[in-house]
C-alpha positions, 0 to 999 in steps of 0.5 A, spaced: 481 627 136 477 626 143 474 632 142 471 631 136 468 624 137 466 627 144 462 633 140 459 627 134 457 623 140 453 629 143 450 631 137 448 624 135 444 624 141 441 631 140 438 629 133 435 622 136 433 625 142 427 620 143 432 614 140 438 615 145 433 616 151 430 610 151 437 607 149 440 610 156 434 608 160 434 601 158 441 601 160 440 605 166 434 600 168 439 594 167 443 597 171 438 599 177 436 591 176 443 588 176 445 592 183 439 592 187 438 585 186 445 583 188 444 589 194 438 585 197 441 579 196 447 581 201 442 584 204 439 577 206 445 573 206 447 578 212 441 577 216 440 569 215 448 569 218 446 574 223 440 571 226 444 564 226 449 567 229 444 570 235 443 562 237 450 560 236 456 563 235 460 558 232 460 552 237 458 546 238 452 543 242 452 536 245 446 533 247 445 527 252 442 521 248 442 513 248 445 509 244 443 506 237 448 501 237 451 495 243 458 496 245 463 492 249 457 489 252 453 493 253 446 494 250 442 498 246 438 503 247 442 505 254 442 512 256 448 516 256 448 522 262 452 528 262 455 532 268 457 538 270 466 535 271 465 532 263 465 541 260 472 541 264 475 535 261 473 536 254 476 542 255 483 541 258 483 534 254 482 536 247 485 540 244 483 546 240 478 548 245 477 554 248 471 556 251 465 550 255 459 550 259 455 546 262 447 547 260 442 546 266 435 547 263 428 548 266 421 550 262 416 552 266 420 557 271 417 563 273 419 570 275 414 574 279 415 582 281 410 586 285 406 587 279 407 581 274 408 574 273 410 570 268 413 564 266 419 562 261 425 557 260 431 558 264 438 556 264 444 555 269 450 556 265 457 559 267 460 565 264 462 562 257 455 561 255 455 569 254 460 569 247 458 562 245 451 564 245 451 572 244 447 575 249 451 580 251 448 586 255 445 592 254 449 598 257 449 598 265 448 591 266 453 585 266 453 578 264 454 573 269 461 572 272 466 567 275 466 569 282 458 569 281 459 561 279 464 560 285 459 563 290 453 560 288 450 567 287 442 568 287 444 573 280 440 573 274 440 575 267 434 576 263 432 577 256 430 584 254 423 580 252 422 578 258 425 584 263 420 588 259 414 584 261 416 584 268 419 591 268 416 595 262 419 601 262 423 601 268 431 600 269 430 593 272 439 592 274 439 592 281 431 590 282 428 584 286 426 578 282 422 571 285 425 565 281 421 559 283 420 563 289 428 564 291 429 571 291 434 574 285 437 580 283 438 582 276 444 584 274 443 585 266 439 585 260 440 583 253 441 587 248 436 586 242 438 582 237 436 577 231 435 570 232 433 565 227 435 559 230 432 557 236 432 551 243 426 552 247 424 559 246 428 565 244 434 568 247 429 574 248 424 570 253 430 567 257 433 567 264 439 566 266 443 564 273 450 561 274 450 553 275 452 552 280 446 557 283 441 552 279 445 545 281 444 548 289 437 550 287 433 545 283 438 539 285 440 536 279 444 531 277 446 532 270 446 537 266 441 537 259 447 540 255 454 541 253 457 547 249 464 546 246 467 552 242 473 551 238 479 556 238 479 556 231 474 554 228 477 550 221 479 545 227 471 544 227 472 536 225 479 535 229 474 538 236 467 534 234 472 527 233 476 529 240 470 529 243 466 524 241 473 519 242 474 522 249 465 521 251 465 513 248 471 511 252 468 514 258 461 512 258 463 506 253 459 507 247 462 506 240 465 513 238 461 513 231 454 512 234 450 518 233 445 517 237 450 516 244 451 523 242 448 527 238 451 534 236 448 541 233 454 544 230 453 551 229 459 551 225 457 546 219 450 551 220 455 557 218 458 554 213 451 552 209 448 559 210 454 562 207 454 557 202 446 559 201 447 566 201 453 565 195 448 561 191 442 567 192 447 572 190 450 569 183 441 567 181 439 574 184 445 576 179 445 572 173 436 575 172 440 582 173 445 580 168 440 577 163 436 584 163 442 589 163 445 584 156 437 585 153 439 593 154 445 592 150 441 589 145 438 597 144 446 599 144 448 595 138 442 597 134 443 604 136 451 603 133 448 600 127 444 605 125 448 611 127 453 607 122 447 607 116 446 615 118 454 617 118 456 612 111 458 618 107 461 621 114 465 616 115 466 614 107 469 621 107 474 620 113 477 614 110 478 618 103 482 623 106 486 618 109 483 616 116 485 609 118 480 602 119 483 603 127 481 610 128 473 608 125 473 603 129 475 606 136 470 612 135 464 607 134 466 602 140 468 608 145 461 611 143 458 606 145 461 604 152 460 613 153 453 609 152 453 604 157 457 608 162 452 614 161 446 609 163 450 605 167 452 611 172 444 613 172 443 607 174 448 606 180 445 613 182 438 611 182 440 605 186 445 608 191 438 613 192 433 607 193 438 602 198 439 609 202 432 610 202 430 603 204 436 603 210 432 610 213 426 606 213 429 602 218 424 596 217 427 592 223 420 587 224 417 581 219 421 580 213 423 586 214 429 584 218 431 581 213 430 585 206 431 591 210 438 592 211 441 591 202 447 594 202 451 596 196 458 592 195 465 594 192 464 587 189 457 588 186 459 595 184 466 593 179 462 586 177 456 592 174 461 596 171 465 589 168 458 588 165 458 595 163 464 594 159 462 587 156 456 590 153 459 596 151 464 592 147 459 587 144 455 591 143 460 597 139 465 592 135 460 590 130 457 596 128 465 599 128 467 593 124 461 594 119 463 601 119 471 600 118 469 597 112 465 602 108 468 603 101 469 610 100 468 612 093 460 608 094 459 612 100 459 618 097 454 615 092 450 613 098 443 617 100 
């Protein structure tokens, strides 16, 4: 039985050559849209968590403000100042949070070796601050350790930017670096990565020393900024609220004005991006879902005619006794044949162009977001799951039209 419906579907396309050709490249066009589109998509939805994660690997930032609201007495508009002790406290007061950093911060520093001089933002932060913000090293250097901040050590990390200003093609670990005219040796450089968001300039441009180095140096009292990342991060709101308790009964603000202390939540930011990534996906697949239907509208018309052209085959079949079921399974087999064929070109065809898009390596503008698409399992069964929808759709009918062929006027039929 498969063998003849197999050598009647072949040989239907050997006679409309250009019919089922045309059939197939719709399908398989169809196919190509649907895939490549959702490639592309994850693609982008990859690198917007990608560049966000290269500010900010889900933690929680809390900036010194001033009250928006009188409390207990005290006025509004009053200014609330963080110290290096508050990171400690809220780690060993709160629970759930497992990594902290005090964040001195200074614009305009400048870094000079014999031959150049430049100017950046530097930072003076503990050795949390490496994860929290993902500057991890490049092969051969380190990140600051404790005991650099238990020494007061005049050590410093440089963005791969930066070093390469400074350095150009030269290893710069180990080398002498004036700091605002401190001497300082570099230990690390960070490795390249994507960074979408940002505070004061990329992380690429940054230098970094430990913060007890930058308190002993510059002398300040209060540090520009807290980092606060939880263990788990679905325990986000139960963190964010511990803090803002444990903050307004030290400093004597109310726990609900925002402005006493305002928080840039990385997490809440993770979760958006995810959620604006799906949404891309779904509107990327929902275009390629309407062009692939479009094609299936070819398949139904070439069913229907194959059934005009075999009327006095089939009315021949059902007088020597053949079933409504049989009829009806051959021409529905024959089309979902069609959609597979077409569709596996296409998957073929979209393999070859995601690889080659890949090859090219685009890592600069738009391309460090359109360059890297990437062919899910997801996309792959949601395609063929289509494939199957239109074959079935679009072979029921004709089958149906052909189940109910009456023998004897079929013979008739020219």
């Amino acid at each position: 039985m498969w063998f003849n419906i197999f050598k009647e579907f072949f040989s239907d396309l050997r006679r409309q050559k250009l019919r089922s050709s045309l059939t197939l490249i719709a399908i398989a066009w169809g196919t190509l849209s649907v895939v490549i589109l959702l490639a592309f998509g994850r693609g982008l939805g990859t690198s917007m968590m990608e560049g966000m994660m290269g500010a900010g690997n889900q933690m929680v930032v809390v900036y010194s403000g001033q009250t928006g609201i009188a409390f207990e007495g005290n006025p509004e508009g009053r200014r609330i100042r963080f110290v290096e002790d508050d990171a400690y406290l809220i780690q060993r007061a709160v629970p759930g949070v497992e990594q902290v950093s005090p964040q001195y911060g200074r614009g305009g520093a400048t870094l000079q070796t014999d031959l150049t001089r430049t100017n950046t933002f530097m930072e003076g932060v503990n050795p949390d601050f490496e994860i929290m913000r993902t500057m991890y090293p490049a092969a051969g250097g380190r990140f600051i350790n404790q005991r650099d901040v238990d020494e007061m050590r005049r050590v410093l990390f440089l963005g791969n930017d930066i070093a390469g200003r400074l350095f150009g093609d030269e290893n710069p670990i180990g080398q002498e670096v004036m700091l605002d005219g401190n001497p300082f040796t570099v230990i690390g450089v960070m490795q390249e990565k994507m960074q979408t968001s940002m505070n004061n300039g990329p992380d690429a441009n940054r230098a970094i020393i430990p913060y007890t180095t930058f308190r002993n140096i510059y002398g300040y009292q209060y540090v520009n900024s807290l980092l606060i990342r939880p263990g788990d991060p679905a325990m986000q709101e139960e963190v964010i609220a511990g803090i803002r308790n444990l903050l307004s009964s030290k400093y004597k603000f109310h726990p609900d004005d925002e402005q006493a202390l305002p928080m840039w939540d990385f997490i809440e930011m993770e979760e958006m991006n995810r959620k604006v990534a799906v949404g891309i996906e779904i509107f990327l697949f929902v275009i390629g879902f309407f062009t692939l239907m479009i094609a299936g509208v070819g398949v139904a018309n070439i069913m229907f005619v194959v059934v005009k052209e075999r009327t006095k085959e089939i009315g021949l079949k059902m007088a020597v006794g053949a079933r409504k079921i049989h009829i009806i399974v051959q021409f529905i087999f024959e089309s979902l044949f069609i959609s597979f064929l077409g569709g596996g070109l296409g998957l073929l065809i979209s393999a070859g162009i995601v690889k080659g898009v890949l090859m090219m390596n685009m890592t600069d503008g738009a391309g460090e977001f359109l360059g890297k698409p990437e062919i899910s399992e997801v996309a792959v069964l949601v395609t063929i799951s289509v494939l199957v929808l239109i074959g079935l759709i679009a072979g029921i009918f004709p089958a149906i039209k052909a189940s109910r062929v009456d023998p004897v006027e079929s013979l008739r039929y020219e």
